[in-house]
C-alpha positions in Angstrom: -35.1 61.0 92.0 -35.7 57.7 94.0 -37.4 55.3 93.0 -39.3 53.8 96.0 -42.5 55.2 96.8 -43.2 59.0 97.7 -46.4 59.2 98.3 -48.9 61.9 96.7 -46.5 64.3 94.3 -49.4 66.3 93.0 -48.4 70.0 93.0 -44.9 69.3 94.6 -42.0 70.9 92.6 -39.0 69.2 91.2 -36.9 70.6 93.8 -39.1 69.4 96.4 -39.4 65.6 95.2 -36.1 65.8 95.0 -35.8 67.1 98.7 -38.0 64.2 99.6 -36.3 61.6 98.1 -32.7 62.6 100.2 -34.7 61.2 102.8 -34.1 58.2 101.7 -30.0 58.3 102.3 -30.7 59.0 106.2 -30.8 56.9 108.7 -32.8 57.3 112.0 -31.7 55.8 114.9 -33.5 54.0 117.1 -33.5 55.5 120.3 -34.7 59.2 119.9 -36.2 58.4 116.7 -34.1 61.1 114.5 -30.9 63.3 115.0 -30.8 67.1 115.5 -30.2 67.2 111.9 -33.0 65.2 110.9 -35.2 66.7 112.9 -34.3 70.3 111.7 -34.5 69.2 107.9 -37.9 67.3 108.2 -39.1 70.6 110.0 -38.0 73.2 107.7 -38.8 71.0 104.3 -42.4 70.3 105.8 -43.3 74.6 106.5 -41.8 74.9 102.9 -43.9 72.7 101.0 -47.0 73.4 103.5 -47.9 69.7 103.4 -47.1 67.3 106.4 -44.3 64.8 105.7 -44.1 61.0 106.8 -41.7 58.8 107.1 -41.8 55.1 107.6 -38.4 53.2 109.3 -38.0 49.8 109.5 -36.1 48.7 112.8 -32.7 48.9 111.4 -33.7 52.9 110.8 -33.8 52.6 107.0 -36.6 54.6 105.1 -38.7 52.1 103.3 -41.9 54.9 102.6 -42.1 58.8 102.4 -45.2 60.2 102.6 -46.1 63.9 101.1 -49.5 64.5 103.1 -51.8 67.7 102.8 -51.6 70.6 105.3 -53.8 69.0 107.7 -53.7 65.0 107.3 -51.6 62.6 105.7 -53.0 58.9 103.9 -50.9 55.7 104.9 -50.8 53.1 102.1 -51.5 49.6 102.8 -48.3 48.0 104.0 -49.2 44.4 103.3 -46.1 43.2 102.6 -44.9 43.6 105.9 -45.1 41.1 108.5 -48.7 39.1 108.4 -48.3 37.3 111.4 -51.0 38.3 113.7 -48.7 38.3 116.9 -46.1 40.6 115.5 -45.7 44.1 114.6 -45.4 45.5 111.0 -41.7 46.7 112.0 -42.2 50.0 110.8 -42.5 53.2 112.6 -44.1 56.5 111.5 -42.6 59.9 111.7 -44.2 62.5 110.7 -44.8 66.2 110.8 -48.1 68.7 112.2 -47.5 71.9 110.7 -49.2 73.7 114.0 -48.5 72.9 117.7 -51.3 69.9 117.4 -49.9 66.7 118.9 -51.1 62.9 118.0 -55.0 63.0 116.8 -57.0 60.0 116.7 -56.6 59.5 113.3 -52.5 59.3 113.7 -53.7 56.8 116.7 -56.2 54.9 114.2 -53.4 54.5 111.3 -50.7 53.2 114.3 -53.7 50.5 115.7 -54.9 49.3 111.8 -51.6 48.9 110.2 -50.1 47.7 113.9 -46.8 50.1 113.5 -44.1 50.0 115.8 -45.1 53.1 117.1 -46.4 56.5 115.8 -44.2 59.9 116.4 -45.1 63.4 115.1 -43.6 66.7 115.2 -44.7 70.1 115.4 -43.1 72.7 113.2 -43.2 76.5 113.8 -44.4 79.1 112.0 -40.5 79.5 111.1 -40.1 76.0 110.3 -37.9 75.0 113.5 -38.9 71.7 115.1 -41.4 72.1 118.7 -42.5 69.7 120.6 -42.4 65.3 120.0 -45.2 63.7 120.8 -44.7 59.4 121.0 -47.1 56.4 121.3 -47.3 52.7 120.9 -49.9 50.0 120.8 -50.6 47.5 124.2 -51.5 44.4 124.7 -55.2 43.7 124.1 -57.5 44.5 127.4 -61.2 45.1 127.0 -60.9 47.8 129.6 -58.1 49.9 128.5 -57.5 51.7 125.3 -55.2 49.2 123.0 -52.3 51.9 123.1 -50.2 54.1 124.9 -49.6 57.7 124.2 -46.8 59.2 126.3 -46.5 63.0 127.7 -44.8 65.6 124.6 -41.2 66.6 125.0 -38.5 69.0 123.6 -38.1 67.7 120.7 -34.0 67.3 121.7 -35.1 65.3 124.6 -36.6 62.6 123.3 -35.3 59.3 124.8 -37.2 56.7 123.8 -35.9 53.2 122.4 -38.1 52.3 119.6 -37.2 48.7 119.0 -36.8 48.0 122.9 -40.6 49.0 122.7 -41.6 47.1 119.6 -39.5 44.2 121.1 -40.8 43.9 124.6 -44.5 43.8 122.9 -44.0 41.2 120.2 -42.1 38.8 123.6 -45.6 39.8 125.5 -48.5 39.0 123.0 -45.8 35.5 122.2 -45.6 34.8 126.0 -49.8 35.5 126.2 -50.6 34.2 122.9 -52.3 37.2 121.8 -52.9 39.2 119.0 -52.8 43.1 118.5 -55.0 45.3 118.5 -56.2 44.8 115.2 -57.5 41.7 115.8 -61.1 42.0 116.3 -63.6 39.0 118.1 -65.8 37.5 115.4 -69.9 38.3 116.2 -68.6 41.3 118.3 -70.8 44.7 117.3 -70.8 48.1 118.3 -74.4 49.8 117.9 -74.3 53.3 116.2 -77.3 56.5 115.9 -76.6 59.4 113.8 -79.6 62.1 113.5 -81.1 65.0 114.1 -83.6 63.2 116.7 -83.5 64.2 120.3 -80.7 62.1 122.4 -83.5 60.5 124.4 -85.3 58.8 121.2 -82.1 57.8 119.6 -81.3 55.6 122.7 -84.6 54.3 122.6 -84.5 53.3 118.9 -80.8 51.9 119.7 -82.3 49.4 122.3 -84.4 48.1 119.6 -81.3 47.6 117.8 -79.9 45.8 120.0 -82.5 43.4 120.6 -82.4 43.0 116.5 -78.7 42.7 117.1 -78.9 40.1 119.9 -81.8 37.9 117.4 -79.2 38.1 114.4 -76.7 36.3 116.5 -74.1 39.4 116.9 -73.2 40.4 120.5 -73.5 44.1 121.7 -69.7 45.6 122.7 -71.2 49.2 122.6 -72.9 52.1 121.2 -72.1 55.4 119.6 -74.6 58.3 119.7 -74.2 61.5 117.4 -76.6 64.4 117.2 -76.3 66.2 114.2 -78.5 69.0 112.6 -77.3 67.8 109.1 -76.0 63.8 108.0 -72.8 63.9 106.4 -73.5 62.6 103.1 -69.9 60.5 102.8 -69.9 59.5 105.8 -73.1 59.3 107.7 -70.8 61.0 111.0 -68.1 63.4 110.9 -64.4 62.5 111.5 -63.6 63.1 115.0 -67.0 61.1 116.1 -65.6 58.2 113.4 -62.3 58.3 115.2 -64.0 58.0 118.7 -65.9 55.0 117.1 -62.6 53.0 115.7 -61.0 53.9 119.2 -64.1 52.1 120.9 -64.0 49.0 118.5 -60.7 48.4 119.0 -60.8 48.9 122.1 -63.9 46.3 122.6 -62.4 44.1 119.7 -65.8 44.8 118.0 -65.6 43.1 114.5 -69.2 44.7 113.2 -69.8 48.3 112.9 -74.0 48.3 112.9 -75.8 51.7 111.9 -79.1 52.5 113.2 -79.8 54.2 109.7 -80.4 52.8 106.2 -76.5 53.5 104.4 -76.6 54.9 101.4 -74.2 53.2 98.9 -71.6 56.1 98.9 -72.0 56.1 102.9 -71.5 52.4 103.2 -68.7 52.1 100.3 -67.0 54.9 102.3 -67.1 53.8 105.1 -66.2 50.1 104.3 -62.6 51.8 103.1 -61.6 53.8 105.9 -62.6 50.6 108.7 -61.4 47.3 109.0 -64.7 46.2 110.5 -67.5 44.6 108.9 -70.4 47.9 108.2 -74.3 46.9 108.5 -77.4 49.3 108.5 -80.3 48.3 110.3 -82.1 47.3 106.8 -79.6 44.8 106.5 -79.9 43.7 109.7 -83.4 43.1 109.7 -83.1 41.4 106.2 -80.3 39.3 107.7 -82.7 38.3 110.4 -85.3 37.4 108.0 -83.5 35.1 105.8 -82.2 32.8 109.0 -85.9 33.1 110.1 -87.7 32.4 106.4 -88.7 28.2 106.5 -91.5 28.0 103.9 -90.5 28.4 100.5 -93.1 31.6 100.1 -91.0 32.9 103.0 -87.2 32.5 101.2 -88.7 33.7 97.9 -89.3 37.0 100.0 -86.4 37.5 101.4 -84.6 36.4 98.7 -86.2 39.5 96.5 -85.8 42.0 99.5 -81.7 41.2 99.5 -81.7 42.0 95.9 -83.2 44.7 95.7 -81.2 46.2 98.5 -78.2 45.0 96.6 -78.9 46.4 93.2 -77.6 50.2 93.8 -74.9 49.2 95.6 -73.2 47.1 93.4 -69.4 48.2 92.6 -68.0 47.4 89.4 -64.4 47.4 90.5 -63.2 45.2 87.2 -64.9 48.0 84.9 -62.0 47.5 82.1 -62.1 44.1 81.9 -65.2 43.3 79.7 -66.2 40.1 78.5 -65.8 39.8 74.6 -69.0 37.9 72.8 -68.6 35.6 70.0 -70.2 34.8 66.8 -71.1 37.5 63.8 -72.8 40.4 65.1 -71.7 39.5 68.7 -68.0 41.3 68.7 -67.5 44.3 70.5 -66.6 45.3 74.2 -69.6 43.2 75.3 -70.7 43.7 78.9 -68.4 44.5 82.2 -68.5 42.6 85.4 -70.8 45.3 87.1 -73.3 45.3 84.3 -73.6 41.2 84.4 -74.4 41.3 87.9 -77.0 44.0 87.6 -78.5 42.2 84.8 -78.3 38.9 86.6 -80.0 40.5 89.5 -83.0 42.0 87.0 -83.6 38.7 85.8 -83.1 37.3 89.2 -86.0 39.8 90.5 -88.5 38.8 87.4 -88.6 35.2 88.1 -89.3 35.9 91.7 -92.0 38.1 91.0 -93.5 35.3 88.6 -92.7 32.7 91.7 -94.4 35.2 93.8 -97.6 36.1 91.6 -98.3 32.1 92.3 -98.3 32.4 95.6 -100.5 35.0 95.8 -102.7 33.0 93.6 -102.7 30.3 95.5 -103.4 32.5 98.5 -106.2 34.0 96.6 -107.7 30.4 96.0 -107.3 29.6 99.8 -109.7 32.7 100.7 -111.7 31.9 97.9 -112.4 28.4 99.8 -112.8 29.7 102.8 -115.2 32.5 102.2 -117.2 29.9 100.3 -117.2 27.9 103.5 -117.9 30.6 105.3 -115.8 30.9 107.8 -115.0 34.0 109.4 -111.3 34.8 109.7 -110.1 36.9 112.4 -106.1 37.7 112.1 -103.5 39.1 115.2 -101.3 41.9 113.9 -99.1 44.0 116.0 -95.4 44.7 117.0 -92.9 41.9 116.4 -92.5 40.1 119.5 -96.0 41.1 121.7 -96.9 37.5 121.5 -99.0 37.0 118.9 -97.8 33.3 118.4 -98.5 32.9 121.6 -101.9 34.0 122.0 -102.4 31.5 118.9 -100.9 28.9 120.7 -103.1 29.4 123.7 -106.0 29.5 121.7 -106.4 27.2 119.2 -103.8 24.4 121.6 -101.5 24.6 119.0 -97.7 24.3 118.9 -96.4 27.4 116.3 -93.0 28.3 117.0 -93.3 31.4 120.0 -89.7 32.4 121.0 -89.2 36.0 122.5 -87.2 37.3 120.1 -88.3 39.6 117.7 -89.4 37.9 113.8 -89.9 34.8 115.1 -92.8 34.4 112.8 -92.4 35.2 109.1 -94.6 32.7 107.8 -98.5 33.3 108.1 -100.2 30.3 110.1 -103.6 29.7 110.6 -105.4 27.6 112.7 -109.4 26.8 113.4 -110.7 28.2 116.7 -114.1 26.4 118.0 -116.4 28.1 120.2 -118.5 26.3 122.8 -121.8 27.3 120.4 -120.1 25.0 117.6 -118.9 28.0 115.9 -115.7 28.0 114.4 -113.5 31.0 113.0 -109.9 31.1 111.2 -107.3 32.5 113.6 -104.6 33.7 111.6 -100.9 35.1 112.6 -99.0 36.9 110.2 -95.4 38.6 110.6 -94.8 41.3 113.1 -94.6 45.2 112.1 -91.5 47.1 113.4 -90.7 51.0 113.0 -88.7 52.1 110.0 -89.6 49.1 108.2 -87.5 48.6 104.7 -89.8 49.6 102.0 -88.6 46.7 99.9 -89.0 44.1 102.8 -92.3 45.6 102.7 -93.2 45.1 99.5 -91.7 42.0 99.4 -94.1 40.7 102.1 -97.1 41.8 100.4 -97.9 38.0 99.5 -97.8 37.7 103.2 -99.3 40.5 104.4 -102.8 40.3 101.6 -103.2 37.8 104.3 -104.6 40.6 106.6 -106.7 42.1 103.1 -109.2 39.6 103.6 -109.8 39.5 107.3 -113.2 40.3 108.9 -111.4 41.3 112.3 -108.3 42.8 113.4 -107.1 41.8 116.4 -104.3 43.9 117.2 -101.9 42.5 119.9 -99.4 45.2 121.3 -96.9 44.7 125.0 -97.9 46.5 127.9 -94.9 45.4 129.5 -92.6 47.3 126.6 -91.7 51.0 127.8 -92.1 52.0 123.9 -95.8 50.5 123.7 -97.3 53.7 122.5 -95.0 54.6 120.0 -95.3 51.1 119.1 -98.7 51.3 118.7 -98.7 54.4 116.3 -96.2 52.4 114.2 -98.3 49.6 113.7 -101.4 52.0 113.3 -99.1 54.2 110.6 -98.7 50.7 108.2 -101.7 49.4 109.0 -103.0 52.7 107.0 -100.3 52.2 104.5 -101.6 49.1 103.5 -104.9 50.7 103.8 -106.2 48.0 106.2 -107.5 50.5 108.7 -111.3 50.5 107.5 -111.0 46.8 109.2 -112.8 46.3 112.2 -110.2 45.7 114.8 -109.7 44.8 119.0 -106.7 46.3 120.9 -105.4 43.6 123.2 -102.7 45.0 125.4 -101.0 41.3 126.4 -98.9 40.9 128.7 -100.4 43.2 131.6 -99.1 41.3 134.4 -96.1 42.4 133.6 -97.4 46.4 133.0 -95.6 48.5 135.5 -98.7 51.0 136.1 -101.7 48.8 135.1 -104.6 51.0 136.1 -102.7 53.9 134.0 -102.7 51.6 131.4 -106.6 50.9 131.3 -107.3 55.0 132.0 -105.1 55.7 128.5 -107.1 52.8 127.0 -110.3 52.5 128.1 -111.5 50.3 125.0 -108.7 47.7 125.5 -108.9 44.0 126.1 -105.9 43.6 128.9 -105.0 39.3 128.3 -102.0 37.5 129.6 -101.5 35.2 126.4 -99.9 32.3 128.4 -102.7 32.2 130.8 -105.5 30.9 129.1 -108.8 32.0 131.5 -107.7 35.6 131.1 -108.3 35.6 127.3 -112.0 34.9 128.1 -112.9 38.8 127.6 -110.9 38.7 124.2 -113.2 35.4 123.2 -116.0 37.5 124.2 -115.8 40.7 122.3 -114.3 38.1 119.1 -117.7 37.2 119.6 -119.9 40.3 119.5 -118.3 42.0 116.9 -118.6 38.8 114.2 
């Protein structure tokens, strides 16, 4: 038997690894891709063993790889050895076998465009193991409007013309000439947007435009989106096969470099699919965390963050060095000693502790704040709502003060407060805390709770929500839904729909919410209602 690779051998008999392995003595020519001969054998030992057979050429038609698939698929190794450079091919073409009269599949297009072969050719073998029809493609230059390859019409299998290193030739001259890279190569920052659930279409594209607009605030730029209804997830991969094929065949053709799920991942979805894609995998938890920590300023605000990202870490933590365990000196300290996986998990758990401690101080110092201003007494009224209806804003109109306002959702993850005189020498606290959004992480959450006892000691809700949005009721329910979570909804509290110039149908607006304050938040005389019923209800 040969000893350069064969691929999976389980359940193959002698005779057949043997079969296999006289591959390895033929030579396939260039142009046509195999001889009658070859063709015949490939066919004939492919029906016999039931499995699909590959075979990997190098331009000079020597077998380097021969690949023993399953009946229905068949797993490429890595090829790193072969050609790095960006601008080139790998040299190598596949040939392989489809035991029924299916032609290339997006997965036989996917292996071709990651490991940037030559070209891809498969066979079809009859029921009697005679060969059918040939099937060729090959990648393309890069264009963000085309697909990154070409896949030509099937022939008799003894009519195949086509000169494989002409075609792998004339490519390598073009992407030198243009200075391009293959498909492979995806732009940096570049996502593509992806909803997998049981929901109705119509509210999966809604709760993808939110995505996006998280997407667009983590500095990543939307290429695309996928939508999947299922009545069940796939709990390896989140979506089935075809629809993940459709995905890779949209990334590569956008050069998306980030594949960003509109789900939380679990670990075995996100390890999964992190080794069938090149691209960079992100849930929206991750997102939104990602978000945060560019956002967090205050110390209070990176501590949170910082415990959030752990705690999302923790389960998915891989120990891929297992066996190599770190041996502890000194009597009573010999032994196997700990592996990689269990030093980062207990690195993380002491990690976590100290945070907490870190954290329990800040809420005591919190605590001592209220404590002062309750003795003052002061009456503290605090804006809550979605992330991005303007609270900042309204604070900034307010009390004429200068807090960061951006529009950009989690602009604000740091509570600020401000004074706020009235014209009877009355003065309140004015407080803005961090805006809510749907699905929020439950450790986020929980990790903002410093933040958020803010809004435990508040005599008056004021909850600011964006006419303008076309989500604002749902919006509204979400905010409402964590509001009684927290169980902060025995708080008095004002509904100020802002931005109302902007409303498309504001009389509609003020029939569905007759006890509404409707304020413009960068035009100060319109808040005089909202002053006004601050007023009567303190």
């Amino acid at each position: 038997m040969s000893s350069k690779p064969l691929g999976s051998l389980t359940g193959l008999k002698p005779s057949q690894i043997t079969a296999l392995s006289r591959l390895y003595n033929r030579r396939f020519p260039g142009l046509g891709g195999f001889t009658a001969d070859q063709a015949k054998e490939l066919a004939l030992l492919s029906r016999g063993m039931g499995r699909q057979i590959g075979v990997l050429v190098n331009r000079k038609g020597v077998p380097v790889m021969v690949i023993a698939g399953e009946q229905d698929s068949i797993l490429i190794p890595e090829l790193s050895r072969h050609r790095e450079a960006q601008s080139r091919l790998s040299g190598l073409r596949l040939l392989h076998t489809h035991l029924d009269s299916s032609l290339l599949t997006q997965e036989d297009l996917m292996d071709m465009a990651f490991l940037r072969l030559d070209a891809v050719c498969v066979l079809t073998v009859s029921p009697e193991g005679t060969p059918g029809a040939c099937q060729i493609a090959h990648l393309l230059p890069p264009n963000a409007d085309e697909l990154p390859y070409m896949v030509h019409p099937p022939r008799i299998w003894d009519e195949v013309d086509f000169d494989f290193d002409a075609s792998a030739r004339a490519l390598e001259d073009e992407l030198a000439r243009t200075g391009q890279s293959v498909a492979s190569t995806a732009r940096e920052g570049s996502a593509i947007l992806v909803s997998v659930g049981a929901a109705p279409r119509s509210v999966q594209e809604r709760s993808l435009a939110e995505l996006a607009e998280l997407a667009v605030t983590a500095g990543l730029d939307v290429a695309g989106e996928v939508v999947q209804r299922v009545p069940r997830v796939n709990p390896k991969l989140i979506l089935g096969r075809g629809k993940l094929a459709e995905l890779e065949v949209l990334a590569l053709q956008k050069n998306a470099s980030v594949l960003v799920f509109d789900q939380e991942l679990s670990p075995t979805q996100q390890r999964n699919l992190s080794q069938i894609t090149e691209r960079k995998v992100l849930d929206r938890t991750q997102l939104i965390l990602d978000i945060f920590a560019q956002h967090a300023r205050t110390k209070e605000g990176k501590l949170q963050v910082e415990m959030a990202q752990l705690k999302y870490m923790m389960p998915r933590l891989v120990g891929q060095n297992r066996a190599l365990s770190r041996l502890m000196g000194g009597i009573g300290g010999r032994g196997p000693g700990e592996s990689k996986l269990e030093m980062d998990r207990r690195k993380i758990r002491e990690r976590l502790a100290q945070l907490k401690t870190e954290l329990a101080g800040v809420r005591r110092h919190r605590a001592a704040t209220r404590g002062r201003r309750d003795k003052a007494g002061l009456p503290v009224v605090s804006l809550v709502g979605y992330t991005n209806a303007g609270k900042s804003t309204l604070l900034n109109t307010l009390t004429r003060s200068d807090v960061l306002a951006e529009n950009r959702l989690f602009a604000t993850l740091d509570p600020t407060s401000r004074r706020l005189r009235f014209p009877e020498d009355r003065e309140i606290i004015l407080t803005d805390t961090v805006g809510f959004i749907r699905h929020l992480p439950e450790d986020l959450r929980e990790a903002f709770m410093a933040t958020l006892e803010e809004l435990q000691g508040a005599d008056l809700l004021v909850h600011v929500a964006d006419a303008s949005h076309p989500e604002m009721d749902q919006q509204l329910e979400a905010v409402e839904a964590i509001l009684r979570d927290l169980k902060l909804d025995g708080i008095p509290r004002i509904l100020a729909l802002n931005k109302t110039d902007l409303a498309p149908d504001p009389s509609a607006l003020a029939f569905a919410h007759p006890q509404a304050v409707f304020i413009s938040a960068i035009h100060r005389p319109s808040l005089t209602p909202l002053v006004e019923r601050i007023k009567s209800l303190l």
